[in-house]
C-alpha positions as CSV (number, residue, x, y, z in Angstrom):
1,X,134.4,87.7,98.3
2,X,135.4,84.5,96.8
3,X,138.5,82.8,95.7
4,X,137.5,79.6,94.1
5,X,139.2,79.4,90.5
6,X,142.7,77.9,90.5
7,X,143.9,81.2,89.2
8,X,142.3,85.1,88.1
9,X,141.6,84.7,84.5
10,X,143.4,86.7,82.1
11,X,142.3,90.6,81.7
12,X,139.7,90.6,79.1
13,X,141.2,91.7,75.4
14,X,137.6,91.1,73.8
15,X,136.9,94.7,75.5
16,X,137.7,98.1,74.2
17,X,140.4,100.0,76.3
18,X,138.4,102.2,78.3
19,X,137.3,103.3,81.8
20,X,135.0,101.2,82.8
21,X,137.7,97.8,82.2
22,X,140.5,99.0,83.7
23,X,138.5,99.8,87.2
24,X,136.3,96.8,86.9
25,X,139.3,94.3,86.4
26,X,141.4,96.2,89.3
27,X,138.6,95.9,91.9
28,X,137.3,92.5,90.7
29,X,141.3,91.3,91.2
30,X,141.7,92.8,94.7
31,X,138.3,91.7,96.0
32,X,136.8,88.5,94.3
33,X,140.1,87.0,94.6
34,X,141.1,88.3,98.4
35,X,142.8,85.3,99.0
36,X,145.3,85.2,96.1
37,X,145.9,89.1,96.9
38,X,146.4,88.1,101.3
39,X,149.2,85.7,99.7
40,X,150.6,87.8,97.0
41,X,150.9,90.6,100.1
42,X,151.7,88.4,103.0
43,X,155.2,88.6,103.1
44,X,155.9,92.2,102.0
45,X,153.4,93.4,104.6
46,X,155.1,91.2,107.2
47,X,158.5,92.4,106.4
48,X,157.4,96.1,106.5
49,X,156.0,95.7,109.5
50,X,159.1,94.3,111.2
51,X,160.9,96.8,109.9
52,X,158.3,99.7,111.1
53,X,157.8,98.3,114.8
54,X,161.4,97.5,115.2
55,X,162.4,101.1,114.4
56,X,159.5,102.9,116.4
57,X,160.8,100.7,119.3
58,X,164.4,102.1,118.7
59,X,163.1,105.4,118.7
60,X,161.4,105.3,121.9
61,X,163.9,103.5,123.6
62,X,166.4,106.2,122.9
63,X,164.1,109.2,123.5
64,X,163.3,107.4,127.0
65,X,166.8,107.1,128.1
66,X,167.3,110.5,127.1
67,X,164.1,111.9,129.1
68,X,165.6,109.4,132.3
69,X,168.8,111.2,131.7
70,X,167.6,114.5,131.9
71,X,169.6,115.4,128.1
72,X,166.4,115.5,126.5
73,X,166.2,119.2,125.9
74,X,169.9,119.3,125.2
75,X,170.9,120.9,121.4
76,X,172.9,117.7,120.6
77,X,170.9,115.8,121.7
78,X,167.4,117.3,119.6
79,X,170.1,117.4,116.4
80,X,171.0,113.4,116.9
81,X,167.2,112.7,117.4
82,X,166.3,114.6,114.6
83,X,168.6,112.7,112.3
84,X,168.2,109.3,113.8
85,X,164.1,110.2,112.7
86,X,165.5,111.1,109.6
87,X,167.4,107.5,109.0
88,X,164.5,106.0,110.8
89,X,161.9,107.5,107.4
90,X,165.0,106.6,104.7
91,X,164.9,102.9,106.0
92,X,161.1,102.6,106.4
93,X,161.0,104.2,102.5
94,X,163.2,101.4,101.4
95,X,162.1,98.6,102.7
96,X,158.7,99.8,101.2
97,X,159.8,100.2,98.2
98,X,161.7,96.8,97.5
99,X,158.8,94.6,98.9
100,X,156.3,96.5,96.7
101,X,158.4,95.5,94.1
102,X,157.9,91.8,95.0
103,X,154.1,92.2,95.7
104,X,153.6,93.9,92.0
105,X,155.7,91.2,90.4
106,X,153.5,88.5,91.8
107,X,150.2,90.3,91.5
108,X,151.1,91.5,87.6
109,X,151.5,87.2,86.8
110,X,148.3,86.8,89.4
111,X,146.4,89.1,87.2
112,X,147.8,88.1,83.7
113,X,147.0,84.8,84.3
114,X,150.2,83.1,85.5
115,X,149.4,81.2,88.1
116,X,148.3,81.4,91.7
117,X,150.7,83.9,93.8
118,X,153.2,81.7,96.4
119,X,153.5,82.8,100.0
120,X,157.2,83.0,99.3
121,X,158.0,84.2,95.5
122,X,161.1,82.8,94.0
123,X,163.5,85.8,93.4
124,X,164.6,86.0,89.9
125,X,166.0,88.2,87.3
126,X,162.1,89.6,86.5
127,X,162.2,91.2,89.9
128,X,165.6,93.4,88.8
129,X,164.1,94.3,85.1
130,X,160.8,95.8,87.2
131,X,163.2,97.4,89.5
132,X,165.1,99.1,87.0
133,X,162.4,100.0,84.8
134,X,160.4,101.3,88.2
135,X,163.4,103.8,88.2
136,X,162.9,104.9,85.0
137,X,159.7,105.7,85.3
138,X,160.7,108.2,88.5
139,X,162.9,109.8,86.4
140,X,160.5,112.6,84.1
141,X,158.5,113.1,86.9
142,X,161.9,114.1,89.1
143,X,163.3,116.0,86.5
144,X,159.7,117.9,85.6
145,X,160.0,118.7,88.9
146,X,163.6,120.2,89.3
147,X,163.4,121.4,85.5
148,X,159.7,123.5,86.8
149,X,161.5,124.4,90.1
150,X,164.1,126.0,88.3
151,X,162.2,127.9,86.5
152,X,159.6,129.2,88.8
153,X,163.6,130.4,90.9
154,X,164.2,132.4,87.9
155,X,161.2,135.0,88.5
156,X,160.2,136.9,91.4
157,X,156.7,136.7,92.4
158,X,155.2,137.4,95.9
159,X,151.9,134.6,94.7
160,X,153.0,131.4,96.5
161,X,150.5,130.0,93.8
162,X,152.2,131.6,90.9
163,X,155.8,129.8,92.6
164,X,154.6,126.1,92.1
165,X,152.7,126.8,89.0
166,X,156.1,125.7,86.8
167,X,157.2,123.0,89.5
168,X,153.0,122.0,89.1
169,X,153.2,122.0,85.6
170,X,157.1,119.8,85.3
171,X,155.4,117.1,87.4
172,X,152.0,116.8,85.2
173,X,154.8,116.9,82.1
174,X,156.6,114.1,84.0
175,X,153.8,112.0,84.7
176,X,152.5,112.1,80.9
177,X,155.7,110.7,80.2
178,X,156.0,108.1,82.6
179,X,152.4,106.8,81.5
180,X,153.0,106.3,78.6
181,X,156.2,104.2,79.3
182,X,154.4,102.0,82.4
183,X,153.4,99.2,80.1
184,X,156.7,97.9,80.4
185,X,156.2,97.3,84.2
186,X,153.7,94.2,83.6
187,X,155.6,93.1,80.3
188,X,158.4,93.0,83.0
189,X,156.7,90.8,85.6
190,X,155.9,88.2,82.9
191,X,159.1,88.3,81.2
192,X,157.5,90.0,78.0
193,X,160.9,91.1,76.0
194,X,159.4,92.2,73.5
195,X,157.1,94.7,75.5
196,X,159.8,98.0,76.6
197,X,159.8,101.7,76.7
198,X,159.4,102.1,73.2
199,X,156.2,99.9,72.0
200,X,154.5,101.0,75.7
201,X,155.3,104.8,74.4
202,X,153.2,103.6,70.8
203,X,150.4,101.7,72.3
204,X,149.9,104.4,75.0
205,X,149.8,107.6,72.5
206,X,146.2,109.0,73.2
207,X,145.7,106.4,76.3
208,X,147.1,108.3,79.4
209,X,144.3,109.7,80.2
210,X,141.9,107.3,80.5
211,X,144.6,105.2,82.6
212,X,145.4,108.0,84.5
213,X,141.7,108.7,85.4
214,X,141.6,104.8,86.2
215,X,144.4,105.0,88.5
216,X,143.1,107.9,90.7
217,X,139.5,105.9,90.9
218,X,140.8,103.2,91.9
219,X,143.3,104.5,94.7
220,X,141.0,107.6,95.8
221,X,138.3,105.2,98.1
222,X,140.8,103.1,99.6
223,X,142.9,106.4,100.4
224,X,140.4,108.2,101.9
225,X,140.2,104.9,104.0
226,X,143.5,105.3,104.4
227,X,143.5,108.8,105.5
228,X,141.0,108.7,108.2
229,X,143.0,105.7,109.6
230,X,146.2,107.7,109.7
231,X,144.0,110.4,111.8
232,X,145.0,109.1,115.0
233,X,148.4,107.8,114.4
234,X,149.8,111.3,115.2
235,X,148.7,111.3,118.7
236,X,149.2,107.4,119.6
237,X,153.0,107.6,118.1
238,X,153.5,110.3,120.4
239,X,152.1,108.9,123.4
240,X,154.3,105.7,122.6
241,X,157.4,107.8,122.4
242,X,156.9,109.9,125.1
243,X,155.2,108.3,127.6
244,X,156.2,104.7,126.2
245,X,153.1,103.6,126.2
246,X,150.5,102.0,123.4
247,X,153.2,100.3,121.2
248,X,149.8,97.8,120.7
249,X,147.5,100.4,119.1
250,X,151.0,101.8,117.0
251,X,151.7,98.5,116.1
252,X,148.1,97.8,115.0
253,X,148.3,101.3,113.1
254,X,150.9,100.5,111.0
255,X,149.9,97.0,110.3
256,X,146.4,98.4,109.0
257,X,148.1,101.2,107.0
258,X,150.2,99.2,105.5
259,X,147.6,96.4,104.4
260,X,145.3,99.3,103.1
261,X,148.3,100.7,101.3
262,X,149.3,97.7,99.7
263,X,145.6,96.5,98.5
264,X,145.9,100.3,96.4
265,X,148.9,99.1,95.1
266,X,146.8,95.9,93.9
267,X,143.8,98.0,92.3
268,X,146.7,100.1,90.2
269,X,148.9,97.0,89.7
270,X,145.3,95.0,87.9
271,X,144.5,98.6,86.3
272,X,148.0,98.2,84.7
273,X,148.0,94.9,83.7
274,X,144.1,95.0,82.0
275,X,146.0,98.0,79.9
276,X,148.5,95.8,78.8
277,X,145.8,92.8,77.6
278,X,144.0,95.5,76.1
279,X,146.5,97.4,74.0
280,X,148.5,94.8,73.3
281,X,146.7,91.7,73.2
282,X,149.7,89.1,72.6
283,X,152.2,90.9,74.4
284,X,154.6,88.2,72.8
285,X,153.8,88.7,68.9
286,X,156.1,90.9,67.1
């Protein structure tokens, strides 16, 4: 791994859009410029951890004194637990989500050649255009979901297969439609106006494929990673809560998952942005 230049060099536009640039310029982001992507990440890992130890702590403090008690097997007691989990997942979800939102911002510039990333990114009014079109981009696949869950409600089957088939089928619908609309994310991060919904829909027609074969190449590997890391967390979080012991390895668990699942988020973020240098090489021209 090296991180010697003063900053990644623009995505290639003298390449074709195709498979083979889109994973090489994802991995080659990530990993030849590890130290770029450790600063980019740095403070959204930090922050999530915080938030992620702090919480598990809460939990097990309030599931000890309940054990101490001797209300742990009460009803209301279980009901309050179960929702203060519930909260616990919510909060965890949305810190998450707003400091990958500062990580992609700073790793789409990294990766379209706007500088180095800085250990603490200025907030700016970038950050709420990504944010807003991120929501967007939930949108089709939500409502192919609901829209095939409605259907599959309207006929009786006893095939469990046959049940998701429609809700299956809304979500690929939905995730057509938010690919060929994602090119606004890293026009976004660079302030590219003149890159939105609509010209990302143009350049994209016959595209989503081959972007959406790049995105699960690039995030299978590290998931699988990801997975067998996850393996034990089961067992250690409920050790820690019950017994109130190996907040250490918990701590270390989420710290790892949450590095590993941010460096995915880097392969699919320089994916994204070598699509954009590709399809639209001067982002800015009319």
């Amino acid at each position: 791994m090296t991180d010697s230049h003063a900053a990644a060099p623009c995505p290639t536009t003298s390449e074709e859009y195709g498979l083979g640039a889109l994973v090489g310029t994802a991995y080659s982001g990530v990993f030849s410029y590890f130290g770029s992507f450790l600063v980019a990440a740095a403070v959204p890992w930090f922050l999530v951890l915080l938030v992620q130890g702090y919480l598990t702590y809460d939990l097990q403090t309030t599931l000890q004194a309940a054990i101490a008690s001797g209300e742990v097997n009460k009803y209301s007691f279980l009901k309050s637990f179960q929702g203060q989990a519930q909260t616990v997942m919510w909060l965890e979800f949305g810190a998450g989500l707003l400091t990958s939102i500062v990580f992609a911002v700073s790793w789409h510039r990294f990766m379209l050649g706007h500088g180095r990333p800085r250990l603490l990114p200025a907030l700016a009014g970038r950050h709420l255009v990504f944010f807003g079109y991120s929501l967007l981009l939930v949108l089709p696949l939500a409502g192919g979901m609901l829209l095939g869950g409605i259907v599959s409600g309207m006929f009786r089957t006893n095939s469990q297969f046959m049940a998701l088939l429609p809700v299956i089928a809304g979500a690929l619908v939905g995730a057509y439609v938010a690919l060929r609309l994602n090119l606004c994310l890293p026009a976004a991060a660079v302030e590219e106006r003149s890159v939105g919904p609509g010209r990302s829909w143009e350049a994209m027609r016959g595209k989503v494929l081959t972007l959406f074969i790049a995105s699960l190449v690039c995030a299978l590997p590290l998931g699988l990673v990801f997975w067998l890391v996850q393996l034990p967390g089961e067992e250690w979080i409920t050790q820690y809560l019950v017994a109130g012991e190996g907040f250490a390895l918990v701590l270390g668990l989420q710290a790892v998952s949450g590095l590993l699942a941010l460096m995915i988020a880097g392969l699919g973020v320089g994916a994204l942005s070598q699509a954009l240098r590709s399809l639209i090489p001067d982002p800015a021209g009319p």
